[in-house]
C-alpha positions as CSV (number, residue, x, y, z in Angstrom):
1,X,21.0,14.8,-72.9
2,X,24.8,15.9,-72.2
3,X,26.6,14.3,-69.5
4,X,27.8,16.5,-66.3
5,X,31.3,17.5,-67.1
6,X,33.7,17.1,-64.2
7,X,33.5,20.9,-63.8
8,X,29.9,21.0,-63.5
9,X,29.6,18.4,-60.6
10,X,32.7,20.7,-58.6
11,X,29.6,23.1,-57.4
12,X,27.8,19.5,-56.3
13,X,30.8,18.2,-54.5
14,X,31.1,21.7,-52.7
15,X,27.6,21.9,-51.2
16,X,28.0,18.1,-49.9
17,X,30.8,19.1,-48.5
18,X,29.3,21.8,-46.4
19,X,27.1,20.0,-45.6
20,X,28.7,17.2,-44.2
21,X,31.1,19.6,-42.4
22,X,27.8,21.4,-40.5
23,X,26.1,17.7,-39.4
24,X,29.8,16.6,-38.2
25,X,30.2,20.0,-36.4
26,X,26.6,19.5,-34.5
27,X,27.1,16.0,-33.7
28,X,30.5,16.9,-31.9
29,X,29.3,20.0,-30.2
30,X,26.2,18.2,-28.8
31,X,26.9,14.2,-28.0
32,X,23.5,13.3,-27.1
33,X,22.6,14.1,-31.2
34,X,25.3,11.3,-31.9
35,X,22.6,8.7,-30.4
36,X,20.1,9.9,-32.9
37,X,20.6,10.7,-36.4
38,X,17.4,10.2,-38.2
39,X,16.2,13.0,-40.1
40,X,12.9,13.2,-38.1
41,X,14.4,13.8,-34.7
42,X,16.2,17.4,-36.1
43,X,13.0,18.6,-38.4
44,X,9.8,17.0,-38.0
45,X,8.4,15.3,-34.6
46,X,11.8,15.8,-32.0
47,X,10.7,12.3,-30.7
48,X,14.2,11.6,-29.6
49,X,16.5,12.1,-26.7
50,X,18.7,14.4,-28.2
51,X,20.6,17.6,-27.4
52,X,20.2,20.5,-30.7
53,X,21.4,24.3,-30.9
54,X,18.6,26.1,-30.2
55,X,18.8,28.2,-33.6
56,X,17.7,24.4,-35.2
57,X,14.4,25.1,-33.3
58,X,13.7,28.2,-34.8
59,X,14.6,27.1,-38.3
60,X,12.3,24.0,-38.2
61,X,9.9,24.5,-35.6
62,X,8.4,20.9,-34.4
63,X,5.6,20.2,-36.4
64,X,3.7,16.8,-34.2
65,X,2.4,17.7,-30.9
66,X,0.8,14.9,-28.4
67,X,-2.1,15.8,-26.6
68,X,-0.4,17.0,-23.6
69,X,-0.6,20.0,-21.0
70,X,1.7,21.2,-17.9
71,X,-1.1,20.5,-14.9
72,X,-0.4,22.8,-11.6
73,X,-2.5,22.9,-8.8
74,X,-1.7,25.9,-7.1
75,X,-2.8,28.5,-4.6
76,X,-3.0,32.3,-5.3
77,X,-0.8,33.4,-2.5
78,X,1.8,30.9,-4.3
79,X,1.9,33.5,-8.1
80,X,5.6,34.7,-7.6
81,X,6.7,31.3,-7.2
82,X,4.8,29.9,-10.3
83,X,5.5,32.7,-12.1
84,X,9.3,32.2,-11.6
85,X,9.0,28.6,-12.6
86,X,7.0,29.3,-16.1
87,X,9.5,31.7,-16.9
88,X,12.2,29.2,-16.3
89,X,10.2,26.3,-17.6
90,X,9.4,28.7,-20.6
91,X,13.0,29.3,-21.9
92,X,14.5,25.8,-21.0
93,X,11.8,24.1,-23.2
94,X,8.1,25.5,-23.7
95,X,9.3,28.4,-26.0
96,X,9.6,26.1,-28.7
97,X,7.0,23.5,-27.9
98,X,4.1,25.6,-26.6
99,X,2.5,23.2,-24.7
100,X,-0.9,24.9,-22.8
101,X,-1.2,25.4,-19.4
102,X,-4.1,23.9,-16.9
103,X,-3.8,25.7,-13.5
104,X,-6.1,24.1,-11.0
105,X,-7.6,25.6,-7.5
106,X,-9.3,24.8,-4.7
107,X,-10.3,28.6,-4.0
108,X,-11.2,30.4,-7.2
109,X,-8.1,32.2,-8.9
110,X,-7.7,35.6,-8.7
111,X,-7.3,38.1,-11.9
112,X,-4.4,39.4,-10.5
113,X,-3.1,35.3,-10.4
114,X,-4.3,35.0,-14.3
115,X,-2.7,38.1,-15.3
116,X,0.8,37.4,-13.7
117,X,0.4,33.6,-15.2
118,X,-0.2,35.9,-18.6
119,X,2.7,37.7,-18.0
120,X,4.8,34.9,-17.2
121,X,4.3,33.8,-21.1
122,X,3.1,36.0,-23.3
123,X,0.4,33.9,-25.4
124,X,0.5,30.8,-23.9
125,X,-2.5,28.9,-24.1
126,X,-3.9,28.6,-20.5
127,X,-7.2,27.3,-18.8
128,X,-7.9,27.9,-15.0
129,X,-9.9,25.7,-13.3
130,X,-11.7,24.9,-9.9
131,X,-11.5,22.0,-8.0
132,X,-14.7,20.4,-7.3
133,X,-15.7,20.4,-3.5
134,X,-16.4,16.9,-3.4
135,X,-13.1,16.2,-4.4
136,X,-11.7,18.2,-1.9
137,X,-13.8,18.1,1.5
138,X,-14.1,14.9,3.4
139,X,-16.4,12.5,1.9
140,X,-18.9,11.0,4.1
141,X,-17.3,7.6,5.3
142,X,-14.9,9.8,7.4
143,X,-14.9,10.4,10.8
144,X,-13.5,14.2,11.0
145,X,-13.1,14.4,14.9
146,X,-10.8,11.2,14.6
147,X,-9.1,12.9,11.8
148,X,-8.7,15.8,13.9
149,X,-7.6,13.5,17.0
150,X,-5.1,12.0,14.3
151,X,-3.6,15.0,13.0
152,X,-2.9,16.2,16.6
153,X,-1.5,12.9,17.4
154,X,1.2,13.5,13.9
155,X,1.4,17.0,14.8
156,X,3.2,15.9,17.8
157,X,4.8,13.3,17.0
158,X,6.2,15.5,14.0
159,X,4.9,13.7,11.0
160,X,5.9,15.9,8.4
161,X,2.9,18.0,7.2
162,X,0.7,15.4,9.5
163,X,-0.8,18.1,11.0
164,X,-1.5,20.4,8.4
165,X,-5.2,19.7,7.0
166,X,-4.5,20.8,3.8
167,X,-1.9,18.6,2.7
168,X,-4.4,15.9,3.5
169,X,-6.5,17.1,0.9
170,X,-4.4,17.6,-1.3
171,X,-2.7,14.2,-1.4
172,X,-5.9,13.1,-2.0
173,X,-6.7,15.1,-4.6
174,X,-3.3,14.2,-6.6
175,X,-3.9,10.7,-6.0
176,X,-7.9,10.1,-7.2
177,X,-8.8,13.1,-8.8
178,X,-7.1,15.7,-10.8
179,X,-7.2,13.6,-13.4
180,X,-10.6,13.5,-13.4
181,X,-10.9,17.8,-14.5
182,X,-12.9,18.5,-17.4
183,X,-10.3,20.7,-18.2
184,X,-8.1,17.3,-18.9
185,X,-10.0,15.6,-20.8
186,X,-9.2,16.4,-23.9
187,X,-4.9,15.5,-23.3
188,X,-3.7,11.9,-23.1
189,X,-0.7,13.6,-21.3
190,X,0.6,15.4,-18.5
191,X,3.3,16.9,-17.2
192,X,2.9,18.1,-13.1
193,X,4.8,21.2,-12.3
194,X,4.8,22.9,-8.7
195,X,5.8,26.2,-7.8
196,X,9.4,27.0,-7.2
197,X,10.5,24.0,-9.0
198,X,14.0,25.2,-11.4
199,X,15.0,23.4,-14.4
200,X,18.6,23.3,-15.1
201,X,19.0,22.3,-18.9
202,X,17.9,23.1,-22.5
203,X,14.9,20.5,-23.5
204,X,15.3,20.3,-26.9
205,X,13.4,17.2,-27.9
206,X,9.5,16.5,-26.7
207,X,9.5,13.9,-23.7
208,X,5.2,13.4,-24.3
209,X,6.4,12.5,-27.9
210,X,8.8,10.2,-27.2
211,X,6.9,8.6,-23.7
212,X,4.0,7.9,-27.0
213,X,6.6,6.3,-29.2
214,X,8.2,4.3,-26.9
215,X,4.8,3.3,-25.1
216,X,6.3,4.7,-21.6
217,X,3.4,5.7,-19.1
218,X,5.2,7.2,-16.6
219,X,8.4,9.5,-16.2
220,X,10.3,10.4,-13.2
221,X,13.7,12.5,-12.4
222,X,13.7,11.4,-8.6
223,X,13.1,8.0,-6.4
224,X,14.0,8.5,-2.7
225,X,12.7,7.1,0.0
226,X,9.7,7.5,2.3
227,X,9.3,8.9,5.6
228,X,8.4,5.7,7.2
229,X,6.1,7.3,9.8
230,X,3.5,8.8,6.7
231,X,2.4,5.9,5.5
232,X,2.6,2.8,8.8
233,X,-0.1,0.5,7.0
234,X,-0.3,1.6,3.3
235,X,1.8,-1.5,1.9
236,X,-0.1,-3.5,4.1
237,X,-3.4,-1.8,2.3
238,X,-1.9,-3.1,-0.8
239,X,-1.1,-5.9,-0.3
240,X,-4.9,-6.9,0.8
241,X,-5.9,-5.1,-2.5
242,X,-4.1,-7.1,-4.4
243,X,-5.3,-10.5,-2.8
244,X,-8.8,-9.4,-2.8
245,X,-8.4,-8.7,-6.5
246,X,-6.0,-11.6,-7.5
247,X,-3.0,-9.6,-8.6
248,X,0.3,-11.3,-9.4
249,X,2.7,-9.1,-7.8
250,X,5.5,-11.5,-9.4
251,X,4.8,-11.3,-12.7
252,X,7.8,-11.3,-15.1
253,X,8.7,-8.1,-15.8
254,X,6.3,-5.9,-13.6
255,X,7.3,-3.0,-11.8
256,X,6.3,-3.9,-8.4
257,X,9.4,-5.9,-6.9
258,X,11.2,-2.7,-7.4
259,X,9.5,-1.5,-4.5
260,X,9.2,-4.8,-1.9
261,X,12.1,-5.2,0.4
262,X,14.0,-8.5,-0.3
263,X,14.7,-10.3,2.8
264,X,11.2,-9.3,4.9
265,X,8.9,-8.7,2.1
266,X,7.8,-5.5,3.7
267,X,8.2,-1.6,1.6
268,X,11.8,-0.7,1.1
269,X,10.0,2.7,1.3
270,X,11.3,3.8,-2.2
271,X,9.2,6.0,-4.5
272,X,9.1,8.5,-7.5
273,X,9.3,11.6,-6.5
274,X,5.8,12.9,-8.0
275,X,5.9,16.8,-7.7
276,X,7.8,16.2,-11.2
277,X,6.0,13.4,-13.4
278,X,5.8,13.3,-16.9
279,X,2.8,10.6,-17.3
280,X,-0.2,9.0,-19.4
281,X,-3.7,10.2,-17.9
282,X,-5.0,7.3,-19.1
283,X,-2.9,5.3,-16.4
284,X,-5.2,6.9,-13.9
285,X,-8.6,6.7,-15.7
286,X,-8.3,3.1,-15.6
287,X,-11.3,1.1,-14.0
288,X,-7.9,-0.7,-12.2
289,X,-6.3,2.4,-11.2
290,X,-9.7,3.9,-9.7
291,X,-10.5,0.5,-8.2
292,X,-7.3,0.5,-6.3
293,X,-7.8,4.4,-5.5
294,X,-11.2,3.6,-4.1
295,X,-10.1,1.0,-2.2
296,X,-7.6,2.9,-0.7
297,X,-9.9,6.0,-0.2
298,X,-12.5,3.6,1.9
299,X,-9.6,2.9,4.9
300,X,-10.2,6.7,5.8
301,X,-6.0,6.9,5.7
302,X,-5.5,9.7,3.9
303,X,-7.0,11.3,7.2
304,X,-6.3,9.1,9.7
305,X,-2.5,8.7,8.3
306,X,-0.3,10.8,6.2
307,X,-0.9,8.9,2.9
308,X,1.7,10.6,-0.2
309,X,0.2,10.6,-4.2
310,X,3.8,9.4,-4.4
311,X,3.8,6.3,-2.6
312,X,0.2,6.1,-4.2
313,X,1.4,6.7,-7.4
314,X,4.4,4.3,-7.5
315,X,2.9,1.8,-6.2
316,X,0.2,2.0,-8.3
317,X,2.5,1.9,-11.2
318,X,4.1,-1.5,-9.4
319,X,0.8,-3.0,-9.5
320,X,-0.4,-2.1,-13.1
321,X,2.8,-1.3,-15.3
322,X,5.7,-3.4,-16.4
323,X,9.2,-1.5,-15.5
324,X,9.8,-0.8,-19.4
325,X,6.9,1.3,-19.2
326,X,8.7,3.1,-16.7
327,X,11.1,6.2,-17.8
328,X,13.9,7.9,-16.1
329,X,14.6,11.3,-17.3
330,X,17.8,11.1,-16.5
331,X,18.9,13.7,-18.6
332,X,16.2,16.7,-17.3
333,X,18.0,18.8,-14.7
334,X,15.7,19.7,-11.8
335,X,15.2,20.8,-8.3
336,X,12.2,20.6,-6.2
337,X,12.8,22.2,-2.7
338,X,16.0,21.7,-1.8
339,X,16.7,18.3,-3.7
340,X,18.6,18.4,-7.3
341,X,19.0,15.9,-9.8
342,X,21.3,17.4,-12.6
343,X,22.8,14.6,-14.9
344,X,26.6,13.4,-14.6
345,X,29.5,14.2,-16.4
346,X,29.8,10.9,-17.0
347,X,26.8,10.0,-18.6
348,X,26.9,12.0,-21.3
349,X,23.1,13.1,-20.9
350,X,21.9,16.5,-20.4
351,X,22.0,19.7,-23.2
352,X,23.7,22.8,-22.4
353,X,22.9,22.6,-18.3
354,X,23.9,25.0,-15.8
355,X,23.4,22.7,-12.4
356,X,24.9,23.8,-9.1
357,X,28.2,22.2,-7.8
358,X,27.6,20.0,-4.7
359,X,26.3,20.4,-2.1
360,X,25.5,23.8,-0.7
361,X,22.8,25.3,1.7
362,X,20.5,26.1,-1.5
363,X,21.0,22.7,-2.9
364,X,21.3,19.2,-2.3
365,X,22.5,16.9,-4.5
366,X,20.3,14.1,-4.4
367,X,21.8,11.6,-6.6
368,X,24.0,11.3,-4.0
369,X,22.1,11.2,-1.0
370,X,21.4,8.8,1.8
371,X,17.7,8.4,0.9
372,X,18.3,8.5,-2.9
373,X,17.0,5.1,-4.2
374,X,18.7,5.3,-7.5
375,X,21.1,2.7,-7.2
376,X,18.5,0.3,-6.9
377,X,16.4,2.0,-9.9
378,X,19.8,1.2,-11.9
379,X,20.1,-2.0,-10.6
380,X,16.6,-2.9,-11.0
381,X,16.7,-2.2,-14.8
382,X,19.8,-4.3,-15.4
383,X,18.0,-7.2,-13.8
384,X,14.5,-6.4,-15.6
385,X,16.5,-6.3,-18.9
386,X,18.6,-9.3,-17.8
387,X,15.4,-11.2,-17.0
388,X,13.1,-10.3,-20.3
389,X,16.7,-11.3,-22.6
390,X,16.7,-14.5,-20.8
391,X,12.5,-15.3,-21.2
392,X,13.1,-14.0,-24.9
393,X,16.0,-16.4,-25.6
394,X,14.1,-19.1,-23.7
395,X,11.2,-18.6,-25.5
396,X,12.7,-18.6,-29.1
397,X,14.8,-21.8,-28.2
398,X,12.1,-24.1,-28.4
């Protein structure tokens, strides 16, 4: 066999070169890729945090999908709203993903609903379902006049949505049922969208592929505090869970400090927001997690008070998770109502977004808030990842 002559390897050197040049010129227009550079995070599962041109997505579609759907409970009167948000939710990241759809009701959907859901994206796979009746009525240990008598009471003492019967229900129903949906039980994930909701950047990576590979279990974008006057004896609730069942709520490294004020022991009120929650269903299939759910459910409170599936949620997760199983998608730009999270200049995060300045009467920046609880969620990591170096280094001394 002849060697390659110098002149023959010149064509060699010249496609390296090009190709160097195009992987230097993506890595500078999009930082994010610099904190990723294996080969299976641009063409095969997009399991990492990263920010890619969007014509890479077309040129090596993702290949991995988890078992994962968007879950929305909605109302028919609510279809322009959810229609608006698919669209939106559609071209900042489903369009290459095609993740299905689950739409659940309490009222059985309309065809005029299911057609503009249709229209919203074109070939989407999605399922519509009806909520059972016994997981939306009152189940028997509740005493509805007192419920009534209650919701009056909060209706006048302006406890937001205290008064409305509905949102009762349907905190119940986020907190101890959806999950339970035939129409889920075939995903390990979920990702809860509401109507209205606006996404402000490209999503060019899968966050249910990389919750699986990093074993996270739940995702949030916001943690703000609670209205105080929604929840007057739900930590105390949890707190006799917890005893009754023999639950360390100090264990090293769980979640659950995060939420216990310091000095009085009491709830520093502080939540994830859960109207956007990326999260494993089997967190919530768990005998512990239904335990806790039924134990809760047996007070009568989510009548009788104004109980969140936030609080719920959170707390739950502060019982059951460790904080590393926690995730903040920091770099997912996103308003609910009228609160934003878009990420900072500073941090680098976030892929092509086009976030509102400020503050304005359409938008508040929540980051920057006075109920935002995120400069505890920051310093809450440092400490968790302080403390698990330590136990590590301890532990290895010996």
């Amino acid at each position: 066999m002849r060697p390659f002559s110098p002149l023959s390897r010149k064509p060699l050197l010249a496609i390296a070169f090009v190709a160097i040049f195009y992987i230097l010129y993506n890595v500078a227009s999009h930082p994010r890729v610099t904190k990723t550079m294996q080969p299976t995070a641009y063409y095969n599962n997009y399991d990492e945090q990263v920010c890619l041109p969007q014509r890479q997505l077309k040129m090596n579609p993702p290949r991995t999908k988890a078992k994962a759907a968007f879950v929305i409970l909605v109302r028919n009167k609510e279809q322009e709203d959810i229609a608006e948000t698919i669209v939106n939710l559609e071209d900042k990241f489903n369009k290459n993903f095609r993740y299905p759809y689950v739409f659940l009701n309490n009222e059985p959907f309309t065809e005029e609903f299911k057609h503009a859901m249709q229209r919203a994206s074109p070939g989407a796979d999605m399922q519509f379902g009806l909520v059972p009746v016994q997981h939306w009525g009152y189940p028997s240990f509740v005493n509805q006049s007192y419920a009534k008598d209650c919701r009056d009471q909060m209706e006048a003492d302006q406890v937001f949505y205290g008064g409305m019967e509905s949102y009762h229900h349907m905190c119940r129903y986020q907190s101890g049922f959806f999950f339970r949906h035939p129409l889920l039980d075939k995903y390990d994930y979920y990702w809860r969208v509401e109507p209205g909701v606006k996404f402000f950047c490209d999503i060019t990576y899968d966050p249910f592929l990389y919750m699986q590979k990093y074993g996270k279990k739940y995702g949030f974008v916001v943690t703000l505090l609670e209205l105080r006057d929604t929840i007057p004896t739900l930590w105390e609730t949890v707190l006799q869970y917890a005893r009754s069942r023999h639950i360390n709520v100090d264990k090293p490294g769980q979640l659950f400090p995060y939420f216990r004020d310091e000095s009085t022991g009491d709830y520093n009120l502080c939540h994830f927001w859960s109207n956007f929650e990326i999260a494993s269903l089997d967190l919530w299939r768990s005998p512990q997690y239904r335990d806790f759910f039924n134990y809760l459910d047996s007070t009568g409170k989510f009548f009788y008070e104004r109980w969140g599936d936030a609080p719920v949620h959170s707390i739950a997760a502060g019982l059951f998770l460790d904080t590393n199983e926690i995730h903040y998608f920091e770099d997912i730009g996103y308003q609910h109502d009228l609160y934003r999270h878009c990420p900072s200049k500073e941090s680098g995060l976030g892929c092509r977004c086009e976030c509102p300045e400020g503050t304005t009467k359409d938008s508040i920046d929540h980051d920057q808030n006075w109920d935002t609880c995120l400069p505890r969620w920051r310093q809450w990591v440092k400490k968790s990842e302080a403390d698990r170096k330590k136990a590590l280094s301890w532990k290895y001394s010996w």
